[in-house]
Every structure is written in C-alpha cells, then in structure tokens.
OpenMM code with the backbone's topology and positions (N, CA, C; nanometers):
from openmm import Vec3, app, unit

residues = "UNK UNK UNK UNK UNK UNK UNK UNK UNK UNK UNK UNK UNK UNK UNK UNK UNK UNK UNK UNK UNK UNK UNK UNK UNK UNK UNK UNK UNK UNK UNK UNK UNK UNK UNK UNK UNK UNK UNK UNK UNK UNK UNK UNK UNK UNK UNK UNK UNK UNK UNK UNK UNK UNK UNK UNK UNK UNK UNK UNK UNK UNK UNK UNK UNK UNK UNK UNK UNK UNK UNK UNK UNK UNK UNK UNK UNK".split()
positions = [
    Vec3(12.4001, 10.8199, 11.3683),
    Vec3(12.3128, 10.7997, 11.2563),
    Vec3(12.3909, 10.8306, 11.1291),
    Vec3(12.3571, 10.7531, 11.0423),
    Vec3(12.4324, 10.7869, 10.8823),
    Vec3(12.3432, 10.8159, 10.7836),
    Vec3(12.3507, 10.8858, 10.7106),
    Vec3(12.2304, 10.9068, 10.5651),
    Vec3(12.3688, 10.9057, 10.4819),
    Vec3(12.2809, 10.8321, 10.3883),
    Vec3(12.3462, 10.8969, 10.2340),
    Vec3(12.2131, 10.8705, 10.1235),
    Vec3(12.2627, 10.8799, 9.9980),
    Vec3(12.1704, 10.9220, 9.9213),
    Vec3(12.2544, 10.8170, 9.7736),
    Vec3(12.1344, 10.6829, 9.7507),
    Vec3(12.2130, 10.6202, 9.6541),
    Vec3(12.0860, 10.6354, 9.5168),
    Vec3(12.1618, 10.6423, 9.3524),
    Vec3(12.1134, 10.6735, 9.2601),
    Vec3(12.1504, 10.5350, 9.1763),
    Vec3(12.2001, 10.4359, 9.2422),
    Vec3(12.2298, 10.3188, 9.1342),
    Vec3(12.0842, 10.2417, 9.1479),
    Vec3(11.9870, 10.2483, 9.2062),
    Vec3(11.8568, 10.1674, 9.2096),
    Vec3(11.8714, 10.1217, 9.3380),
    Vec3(11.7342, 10.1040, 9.4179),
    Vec3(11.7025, 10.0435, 9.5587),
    Vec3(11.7560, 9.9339, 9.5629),
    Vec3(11.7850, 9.8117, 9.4972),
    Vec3(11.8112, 9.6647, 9.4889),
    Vec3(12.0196, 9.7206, 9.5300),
    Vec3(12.0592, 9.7750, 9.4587),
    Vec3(12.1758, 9.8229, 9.4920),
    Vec3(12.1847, 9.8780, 9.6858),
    Vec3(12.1359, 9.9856, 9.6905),
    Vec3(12.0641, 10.0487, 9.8220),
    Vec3(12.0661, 9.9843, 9.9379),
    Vec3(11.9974, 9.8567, 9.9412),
    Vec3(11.9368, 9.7941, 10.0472),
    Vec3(12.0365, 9.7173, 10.0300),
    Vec3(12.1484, 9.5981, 9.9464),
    Vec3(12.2454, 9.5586, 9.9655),
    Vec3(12.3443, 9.6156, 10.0778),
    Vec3(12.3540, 9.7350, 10.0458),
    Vec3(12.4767, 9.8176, 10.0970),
    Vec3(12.4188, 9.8176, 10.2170),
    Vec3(12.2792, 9.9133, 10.2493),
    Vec3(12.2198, 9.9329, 10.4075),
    Vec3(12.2459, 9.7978, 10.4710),
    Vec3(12.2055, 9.7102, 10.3979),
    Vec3(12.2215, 9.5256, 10.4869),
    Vec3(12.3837, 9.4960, 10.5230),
    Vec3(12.4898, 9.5344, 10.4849),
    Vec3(12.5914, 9.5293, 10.5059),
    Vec3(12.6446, 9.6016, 10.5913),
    Vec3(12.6092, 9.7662, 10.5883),
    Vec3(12.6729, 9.8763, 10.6759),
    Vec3(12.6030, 9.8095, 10.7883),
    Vec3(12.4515, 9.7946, 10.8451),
    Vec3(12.3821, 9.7585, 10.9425),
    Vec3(12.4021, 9.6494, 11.0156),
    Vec3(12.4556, 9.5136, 10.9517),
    Vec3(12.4967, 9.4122, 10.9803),
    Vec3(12.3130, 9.3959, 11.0729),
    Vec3(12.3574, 9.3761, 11.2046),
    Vec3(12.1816, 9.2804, 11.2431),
    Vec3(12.1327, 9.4078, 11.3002),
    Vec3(12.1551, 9.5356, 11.3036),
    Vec3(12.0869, 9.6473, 11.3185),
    Vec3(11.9586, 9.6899, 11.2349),
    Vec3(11.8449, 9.7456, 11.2968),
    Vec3(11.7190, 9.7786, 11.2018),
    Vec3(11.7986, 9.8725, 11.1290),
    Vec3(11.7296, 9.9020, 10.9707),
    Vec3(11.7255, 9.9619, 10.8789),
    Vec3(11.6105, 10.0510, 10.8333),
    Vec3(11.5526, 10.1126, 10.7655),
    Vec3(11.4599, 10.1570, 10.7301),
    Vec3(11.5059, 10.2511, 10.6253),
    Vec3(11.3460, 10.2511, 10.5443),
    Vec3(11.3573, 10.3136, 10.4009),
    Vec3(11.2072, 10.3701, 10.3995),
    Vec3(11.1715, 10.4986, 10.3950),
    Vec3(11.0831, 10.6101, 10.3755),
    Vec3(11.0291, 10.6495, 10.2296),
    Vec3(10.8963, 10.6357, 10.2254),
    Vec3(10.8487, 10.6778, 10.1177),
    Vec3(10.7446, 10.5793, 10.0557),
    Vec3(10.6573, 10.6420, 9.9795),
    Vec3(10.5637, 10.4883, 9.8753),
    Vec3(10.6629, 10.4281, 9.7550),
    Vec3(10.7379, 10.4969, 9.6810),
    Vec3(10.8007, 10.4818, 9.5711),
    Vec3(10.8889, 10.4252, 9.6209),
    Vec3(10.9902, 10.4037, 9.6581),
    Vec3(11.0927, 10.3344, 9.7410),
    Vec3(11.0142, 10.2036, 9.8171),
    Vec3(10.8926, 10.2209, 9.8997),
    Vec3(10.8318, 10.0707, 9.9151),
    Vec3(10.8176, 9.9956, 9.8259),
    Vec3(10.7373, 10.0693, 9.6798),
    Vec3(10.6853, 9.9483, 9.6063),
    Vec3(10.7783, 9.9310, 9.5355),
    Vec3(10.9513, 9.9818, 9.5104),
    Vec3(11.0333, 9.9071, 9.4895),
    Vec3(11.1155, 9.8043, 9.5524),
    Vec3(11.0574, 9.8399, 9.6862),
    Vec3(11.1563, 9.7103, 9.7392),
    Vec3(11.0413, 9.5637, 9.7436),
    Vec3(10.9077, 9.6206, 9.7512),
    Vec3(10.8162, 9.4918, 9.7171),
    Vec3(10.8335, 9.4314, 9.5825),
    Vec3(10.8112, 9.4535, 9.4903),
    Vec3(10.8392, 9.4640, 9.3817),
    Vec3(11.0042, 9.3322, 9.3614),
    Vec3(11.0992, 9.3837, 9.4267),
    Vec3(11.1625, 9.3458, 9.4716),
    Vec3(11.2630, 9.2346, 9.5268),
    Vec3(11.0927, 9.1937, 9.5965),
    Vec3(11.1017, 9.0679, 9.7048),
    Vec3(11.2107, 9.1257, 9.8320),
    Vec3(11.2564, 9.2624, 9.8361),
    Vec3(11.3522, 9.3004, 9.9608),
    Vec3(11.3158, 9.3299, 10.0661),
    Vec3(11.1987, 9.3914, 10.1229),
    Vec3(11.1398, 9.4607, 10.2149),
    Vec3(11.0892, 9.3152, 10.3176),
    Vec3(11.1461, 9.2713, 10.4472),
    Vec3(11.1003, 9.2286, 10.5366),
    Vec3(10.9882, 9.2390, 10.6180),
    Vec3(10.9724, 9.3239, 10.6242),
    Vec3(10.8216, 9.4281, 10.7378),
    Vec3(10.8261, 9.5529, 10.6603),
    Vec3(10.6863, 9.5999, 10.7176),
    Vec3(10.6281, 9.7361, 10.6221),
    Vec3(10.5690, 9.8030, 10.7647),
    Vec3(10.5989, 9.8976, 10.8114),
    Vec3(10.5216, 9.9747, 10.8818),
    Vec3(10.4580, 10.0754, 10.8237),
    Vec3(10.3261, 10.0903, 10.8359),
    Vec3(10.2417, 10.1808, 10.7557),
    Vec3(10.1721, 10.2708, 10.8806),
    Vec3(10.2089, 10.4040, 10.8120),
    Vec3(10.1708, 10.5193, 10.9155),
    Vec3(10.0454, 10.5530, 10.7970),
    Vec3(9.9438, 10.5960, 10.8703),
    Vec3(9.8630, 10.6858, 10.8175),
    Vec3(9.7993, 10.8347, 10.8439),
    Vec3(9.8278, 10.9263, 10.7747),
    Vec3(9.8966, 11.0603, 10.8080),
    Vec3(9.7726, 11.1477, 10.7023),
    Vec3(9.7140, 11.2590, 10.7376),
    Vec3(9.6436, 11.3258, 10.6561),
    Vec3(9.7406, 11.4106, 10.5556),
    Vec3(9.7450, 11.4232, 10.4473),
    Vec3(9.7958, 11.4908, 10.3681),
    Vec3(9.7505, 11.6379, 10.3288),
    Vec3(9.9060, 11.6993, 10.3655),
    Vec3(9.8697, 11.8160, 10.3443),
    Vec3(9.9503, 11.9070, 10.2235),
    Vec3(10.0344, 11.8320, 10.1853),
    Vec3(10.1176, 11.9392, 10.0877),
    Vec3(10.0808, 11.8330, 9.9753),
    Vec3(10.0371, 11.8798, 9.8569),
    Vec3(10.0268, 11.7487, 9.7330),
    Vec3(9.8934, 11.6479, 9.7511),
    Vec3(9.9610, 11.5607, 9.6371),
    Vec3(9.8766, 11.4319, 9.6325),
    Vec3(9.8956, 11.3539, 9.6853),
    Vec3(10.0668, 11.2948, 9.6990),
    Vec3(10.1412, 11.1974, 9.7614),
    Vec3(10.1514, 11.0675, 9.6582),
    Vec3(10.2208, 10.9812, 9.7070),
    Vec3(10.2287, 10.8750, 9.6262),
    Vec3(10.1238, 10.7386, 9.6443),
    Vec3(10.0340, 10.6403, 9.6306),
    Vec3(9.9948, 10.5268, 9.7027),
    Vec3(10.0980, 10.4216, 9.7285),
    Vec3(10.0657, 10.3978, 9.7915),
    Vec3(10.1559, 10.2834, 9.8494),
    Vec3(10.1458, 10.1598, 9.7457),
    Vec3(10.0725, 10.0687, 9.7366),
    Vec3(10.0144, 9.9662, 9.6771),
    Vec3(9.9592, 9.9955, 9.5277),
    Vec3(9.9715, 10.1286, 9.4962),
    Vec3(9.9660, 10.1278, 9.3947),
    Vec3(10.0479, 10.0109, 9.2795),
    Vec3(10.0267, 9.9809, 9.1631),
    Vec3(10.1285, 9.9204, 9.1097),
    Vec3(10.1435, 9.7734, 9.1286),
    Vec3(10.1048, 9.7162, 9.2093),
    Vec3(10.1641, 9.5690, 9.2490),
    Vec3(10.0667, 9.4797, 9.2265),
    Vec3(9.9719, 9.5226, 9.2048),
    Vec3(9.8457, 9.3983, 9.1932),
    Vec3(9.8298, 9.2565, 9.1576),
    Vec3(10.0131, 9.2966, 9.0447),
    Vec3(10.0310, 9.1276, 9.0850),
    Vec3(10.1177, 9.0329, 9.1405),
    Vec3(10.1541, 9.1710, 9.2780),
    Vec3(10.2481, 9.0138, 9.4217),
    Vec3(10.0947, 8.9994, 9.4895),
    Vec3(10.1303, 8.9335, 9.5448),
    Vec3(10.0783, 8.8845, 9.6394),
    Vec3(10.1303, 8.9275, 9.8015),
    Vec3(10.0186, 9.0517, 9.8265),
    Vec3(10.0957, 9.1086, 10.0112),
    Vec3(9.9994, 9.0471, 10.0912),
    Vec3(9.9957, 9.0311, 10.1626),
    Vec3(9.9225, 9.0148, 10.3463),
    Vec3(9.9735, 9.1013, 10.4614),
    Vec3(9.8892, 9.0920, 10.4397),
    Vec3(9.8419, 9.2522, 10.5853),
    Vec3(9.7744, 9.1847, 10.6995),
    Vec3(9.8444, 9.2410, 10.8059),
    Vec3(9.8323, 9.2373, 10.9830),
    Vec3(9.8362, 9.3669, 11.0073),
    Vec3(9.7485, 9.3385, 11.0959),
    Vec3(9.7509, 9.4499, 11.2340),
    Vec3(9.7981, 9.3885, 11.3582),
    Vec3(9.8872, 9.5119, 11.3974),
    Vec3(9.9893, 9.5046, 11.4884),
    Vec3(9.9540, 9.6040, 11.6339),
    Vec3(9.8457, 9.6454, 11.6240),
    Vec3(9.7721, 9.7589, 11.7044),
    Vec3(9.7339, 9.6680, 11.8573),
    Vec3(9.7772, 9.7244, 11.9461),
    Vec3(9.7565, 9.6614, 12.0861),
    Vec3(9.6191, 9.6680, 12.1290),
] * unit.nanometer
topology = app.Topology()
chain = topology.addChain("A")
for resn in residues:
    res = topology.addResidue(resn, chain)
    for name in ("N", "CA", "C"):
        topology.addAtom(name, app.Element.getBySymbol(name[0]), res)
C-alpha cells in the first residue's frame, strides 16, 4: 500500500493516483475531496457509506453541486 499526501489540488492528485495505479482501483476518502472530484468531472463511481456521526458535524457530501447533474443507484443485494 502507498499513501502520500498531495497539496497542489485534487485534479493534480488523481492524475498522479491514475498513473501510479495504472488499471488498479484507487480511492479517495472524504466529502470535500468527493465534491471536488465531482465538481471535476474525475470521480468514476462513488461508494457511499452511511455512518452515524460521532465526533463533529462532518462535511455533506452533495452539498455544493446543485448544478451537475448526479444519478444515484443502489447497489444493495
């Protein structure tokens, strides 16, 4: 496994992850980091966990975007 930690902007970020990964999954954690890669147009799939919050407010997810256009599936067996 590799982490690093990039400060030039997500659009930078996800270049690099798409390169180091070549056809390996990737993933990127967080609401703020999603609705930049929507935002975007970068983010392929979205897996959305839903988790009770316990430390804070947290971020929304979908906050912010009201004007892309997302579609939502359920993927639940």
């Amino acid at each position: 496994m590799h982490i690093s930690f990039e400060t030039d902007g997500s659009e930078n970020a996800i270049h690099q992850v798409n390169e180091a990964a070549r056809e390996k999954i990737s993933s990127c954690l967080g609401a703020d980091v999603g609705q930049q890669l929507l935002r975007a147009k970068l983010a392929d799939e979205l897996q959305v966990v839903l988790a009770a919050c316990v430390l804070g407010s947290g971020w929304r997810l979908f906050d912010h975007l009201e004007d892309l256009e997302i579609h939502l599936k359920n993927n639940k067996p």
